[in-house]
Legacy VTK file of the C-alpha trace (Angstrom):
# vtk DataFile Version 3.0
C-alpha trace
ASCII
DATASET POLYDATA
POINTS 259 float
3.585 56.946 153.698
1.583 56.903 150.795
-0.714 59.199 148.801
-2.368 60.651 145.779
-3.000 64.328 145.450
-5.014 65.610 142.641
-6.187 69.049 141.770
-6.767 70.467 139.062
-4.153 69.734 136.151
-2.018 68.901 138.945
-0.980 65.933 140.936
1.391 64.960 143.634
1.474 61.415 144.755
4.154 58.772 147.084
3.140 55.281 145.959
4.722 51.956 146.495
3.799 49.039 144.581
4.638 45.116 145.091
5.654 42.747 142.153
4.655 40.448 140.841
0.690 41.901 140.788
1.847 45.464 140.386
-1.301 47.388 141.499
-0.530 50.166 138.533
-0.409 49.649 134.854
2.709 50.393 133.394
1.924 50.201 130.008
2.915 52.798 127.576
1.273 55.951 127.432
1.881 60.124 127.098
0.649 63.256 129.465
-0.274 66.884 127.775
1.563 68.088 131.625
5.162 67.601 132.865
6.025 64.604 134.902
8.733 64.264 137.725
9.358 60.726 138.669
11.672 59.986 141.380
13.204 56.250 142.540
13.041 55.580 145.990
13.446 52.004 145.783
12.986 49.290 143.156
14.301 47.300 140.203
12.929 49.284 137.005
14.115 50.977 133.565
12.507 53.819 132.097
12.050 53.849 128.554
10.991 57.781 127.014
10.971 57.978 123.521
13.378 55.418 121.960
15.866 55.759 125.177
16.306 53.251 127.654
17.456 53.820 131.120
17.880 51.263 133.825
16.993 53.479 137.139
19.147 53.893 140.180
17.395 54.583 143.496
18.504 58.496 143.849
17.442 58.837 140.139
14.645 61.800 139.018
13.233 61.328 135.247
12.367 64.355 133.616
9.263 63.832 131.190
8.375 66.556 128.776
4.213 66.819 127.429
4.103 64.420 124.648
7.193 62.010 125.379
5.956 58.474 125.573
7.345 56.552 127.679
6.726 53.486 130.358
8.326 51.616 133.390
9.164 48.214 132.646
10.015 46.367 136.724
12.580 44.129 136.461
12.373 42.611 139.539
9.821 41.574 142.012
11.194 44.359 144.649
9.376 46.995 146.267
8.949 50.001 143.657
8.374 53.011 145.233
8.128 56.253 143.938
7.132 59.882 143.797
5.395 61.451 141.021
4.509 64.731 140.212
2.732 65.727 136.942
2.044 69.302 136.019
1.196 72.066 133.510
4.047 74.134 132.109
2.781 77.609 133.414
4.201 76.124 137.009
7.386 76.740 135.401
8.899 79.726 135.368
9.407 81.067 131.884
13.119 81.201 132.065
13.628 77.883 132.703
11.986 76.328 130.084
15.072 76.599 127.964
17.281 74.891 130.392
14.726 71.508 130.938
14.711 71.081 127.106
18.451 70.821 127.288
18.566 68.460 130.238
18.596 64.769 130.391
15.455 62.739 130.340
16.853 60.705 133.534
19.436 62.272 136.118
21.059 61.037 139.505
20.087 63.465 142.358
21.750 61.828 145.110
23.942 64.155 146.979
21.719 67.294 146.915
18.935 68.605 148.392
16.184 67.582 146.496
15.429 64.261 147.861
15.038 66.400 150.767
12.778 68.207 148.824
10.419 65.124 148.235
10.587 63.978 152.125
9.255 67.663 153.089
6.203 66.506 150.386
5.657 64.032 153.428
5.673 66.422 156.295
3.520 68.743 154.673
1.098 65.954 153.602
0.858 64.877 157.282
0.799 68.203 158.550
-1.767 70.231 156.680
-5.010 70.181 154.360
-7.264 71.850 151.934
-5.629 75.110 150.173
-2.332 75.002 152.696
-1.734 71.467 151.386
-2.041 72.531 147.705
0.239 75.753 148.224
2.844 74.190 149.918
2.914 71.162 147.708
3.137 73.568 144.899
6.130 75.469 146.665
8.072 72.304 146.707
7.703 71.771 142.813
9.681 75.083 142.027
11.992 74.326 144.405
12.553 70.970 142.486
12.355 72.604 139.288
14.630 75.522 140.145
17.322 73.755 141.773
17.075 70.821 138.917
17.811 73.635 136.840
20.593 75.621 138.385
22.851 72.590 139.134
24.566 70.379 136.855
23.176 67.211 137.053
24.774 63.541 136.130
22.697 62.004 133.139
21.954 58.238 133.746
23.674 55.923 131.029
21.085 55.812 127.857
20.788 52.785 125.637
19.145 53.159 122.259
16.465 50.535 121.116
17.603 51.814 117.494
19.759 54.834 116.821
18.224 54.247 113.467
14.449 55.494 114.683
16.307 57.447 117.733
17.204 59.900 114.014
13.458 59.468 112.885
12.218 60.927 116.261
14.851 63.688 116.279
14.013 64.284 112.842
10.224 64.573 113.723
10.387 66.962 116.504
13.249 69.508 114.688
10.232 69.578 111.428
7.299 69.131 113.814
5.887 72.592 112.426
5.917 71.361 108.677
3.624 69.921 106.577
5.348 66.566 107.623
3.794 63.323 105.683
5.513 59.928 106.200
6.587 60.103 102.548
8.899 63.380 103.425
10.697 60.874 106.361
10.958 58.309 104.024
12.596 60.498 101.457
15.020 61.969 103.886
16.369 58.741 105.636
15.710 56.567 102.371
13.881 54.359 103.872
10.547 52.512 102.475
7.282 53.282 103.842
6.720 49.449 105.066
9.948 49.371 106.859
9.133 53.045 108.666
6.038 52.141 109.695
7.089 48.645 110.853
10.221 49.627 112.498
8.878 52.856 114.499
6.532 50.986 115.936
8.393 48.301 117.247
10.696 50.706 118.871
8.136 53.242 120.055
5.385 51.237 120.801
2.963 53.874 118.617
2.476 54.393 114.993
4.322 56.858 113.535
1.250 58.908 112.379
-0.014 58.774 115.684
3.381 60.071 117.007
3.858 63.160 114.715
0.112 63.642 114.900
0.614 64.036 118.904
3.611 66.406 119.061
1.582 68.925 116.315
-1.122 69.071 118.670
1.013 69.261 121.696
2.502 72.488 119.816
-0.731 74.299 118.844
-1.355 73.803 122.221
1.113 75.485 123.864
1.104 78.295 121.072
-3.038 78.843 121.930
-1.569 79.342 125.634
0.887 81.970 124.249
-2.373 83.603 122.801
-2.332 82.681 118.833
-5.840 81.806 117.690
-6.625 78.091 116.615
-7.390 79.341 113.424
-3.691 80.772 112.990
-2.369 78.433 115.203
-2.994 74.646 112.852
-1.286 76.263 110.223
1.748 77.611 111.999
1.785 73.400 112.799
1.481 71.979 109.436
-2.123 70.749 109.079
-3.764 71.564 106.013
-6.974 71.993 107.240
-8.843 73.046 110.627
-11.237 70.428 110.401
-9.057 68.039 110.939
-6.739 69.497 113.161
-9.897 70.588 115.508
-10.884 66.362 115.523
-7.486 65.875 116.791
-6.976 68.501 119.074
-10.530 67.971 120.829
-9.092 63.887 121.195
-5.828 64.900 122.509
-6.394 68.088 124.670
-9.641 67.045 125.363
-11.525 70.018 124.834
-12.002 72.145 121.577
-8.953 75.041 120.610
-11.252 77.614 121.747
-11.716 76.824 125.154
-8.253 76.333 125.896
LINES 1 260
259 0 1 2 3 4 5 6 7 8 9 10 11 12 13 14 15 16 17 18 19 20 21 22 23 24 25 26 27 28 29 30 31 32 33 34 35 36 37 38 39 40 41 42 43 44 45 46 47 48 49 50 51 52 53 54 55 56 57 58 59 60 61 62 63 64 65 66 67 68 69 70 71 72 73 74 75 76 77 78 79 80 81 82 83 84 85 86 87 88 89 90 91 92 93 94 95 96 97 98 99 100 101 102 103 104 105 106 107 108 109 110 111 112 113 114 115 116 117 118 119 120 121 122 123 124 125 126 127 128 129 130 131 132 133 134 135 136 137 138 139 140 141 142 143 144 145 146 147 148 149 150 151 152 153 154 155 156 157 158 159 160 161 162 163 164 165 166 167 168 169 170 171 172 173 174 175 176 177 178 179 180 181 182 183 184 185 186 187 188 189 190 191 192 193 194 195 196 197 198 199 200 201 202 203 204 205 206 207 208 209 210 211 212 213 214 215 216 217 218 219 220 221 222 223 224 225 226 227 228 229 230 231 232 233 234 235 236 237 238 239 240 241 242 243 244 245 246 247 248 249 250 251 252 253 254 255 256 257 258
């Protein structure tokens, strides 16, 4: 059974693609929202960030807003998958803690929430309109909740570099300063050209782009708390709200103020 259920900043989808002409792009990319991916069945690693994880069927990925990340198939086998990609006020505030903590990929084989994903199916078959939506929204907190209140077993990581795997950490502890390439440089000793050269290789983005991202990403979410934009860019380290109102209206896609 397949399908692709979008509402609004919300989607819910079962899809199964065949190699070699894989009907989706996998290419790298980012969402402002959550995503749940779950493995069904295939032959794929999941790359977030600058980790690596070669997928088990049984195995749910975790995505936070602003993690890139892309499937690479490894094989020509049946990939299918469900996906779920949502906006953090589907989360309950408490929790939000405990997802930062968790790993970006954990097996879920053995508890109920693969169950979880096969009731997505009977609901999906069974009802439409505003029922649908409700009780496809029901499931995600029970996914969420019972993600969160279990320990789960982290799938093995590899690191393309543990070098830039310090850069990103780095990044995302001093995401709210000022931070200019030349301050990363300083603090790892490393020279702009090889920075540059060597994020990108691993992450697949510039790093200006990167760090430009996550600021955004976190004036967002602090304009949802209810801080004004004009409070708000400097609690994130741009110098000026020009520029940070260019970048949020590319990112977000709409201006601060209408967020």
């Amino acid at each position: 059974m397949e399908y692709d259920l979008a509402y609004p900043n919300m989607n819910f989808a079962h899809k199964t693609d065949y190699g070699p002409d894989y009907s989706e792009n996998f290419e790298e990319h980012y969402h402002i929202v959550y995503e749940i991916l779950y493995l069904v069945e295939g032959d794929v690693e999941l790359i977030v960030e600058n980790k690596k994880y070669t997928m088990a069927v049984g195995d749910l990925a975790f995505i936070q807003p602003g993690q890139h990340h892309h499937i690479n198939p490894l094989s020509d086998k049946k990939y299918e998958r469900y996906v779920i990609k949502f906006p953090e006020y589907e989360i309950p505030k408490d929790l939000l803690p405990i997802l930062k903590e968790k790993g970006s990929c954990c097996t879920v084989t053995g508890t109920v929430i693969p169950q979880l994903f096969e009731r997505m199916d009977w609901h999906y078959k069974s009802y439409t309109g505003n029922n649908l939506q409700y009780l496809m929204e029901s499931v995600l907190r029970e996914i969420v909740t019972y993600f969160c209140s279990k320990e789960m077993v982290n799938a093995d990581i590899v690191f393309y570099s543990k070098k830039m795997a310090n850069v990103v950490d780095y990044i995302n502890e001093n995401i709210a300063l000022p931070l200019k390439i030349s301050d990363i440089c300083e603090h790892f000793h490393y020279s702009k050209s090889y920075i540059c050269k060597e994020f990108l290789r691993c992450m697949d983005v510039p790093i200006i782009q990167y760090v430009r991202t996550k600021k955004i990403l976190l004036a967002d979410s602090l304009i949802k708390e209810g801080v004004k934009p004009t409070v708000a860019y400097k609690q994130c380290g741009f110098s000026d709200y020009s520029t940070f109102f260019r970048a949020y209206r590319k990112i977000i896609g709409v201006p601060p103020s209408e967020n």
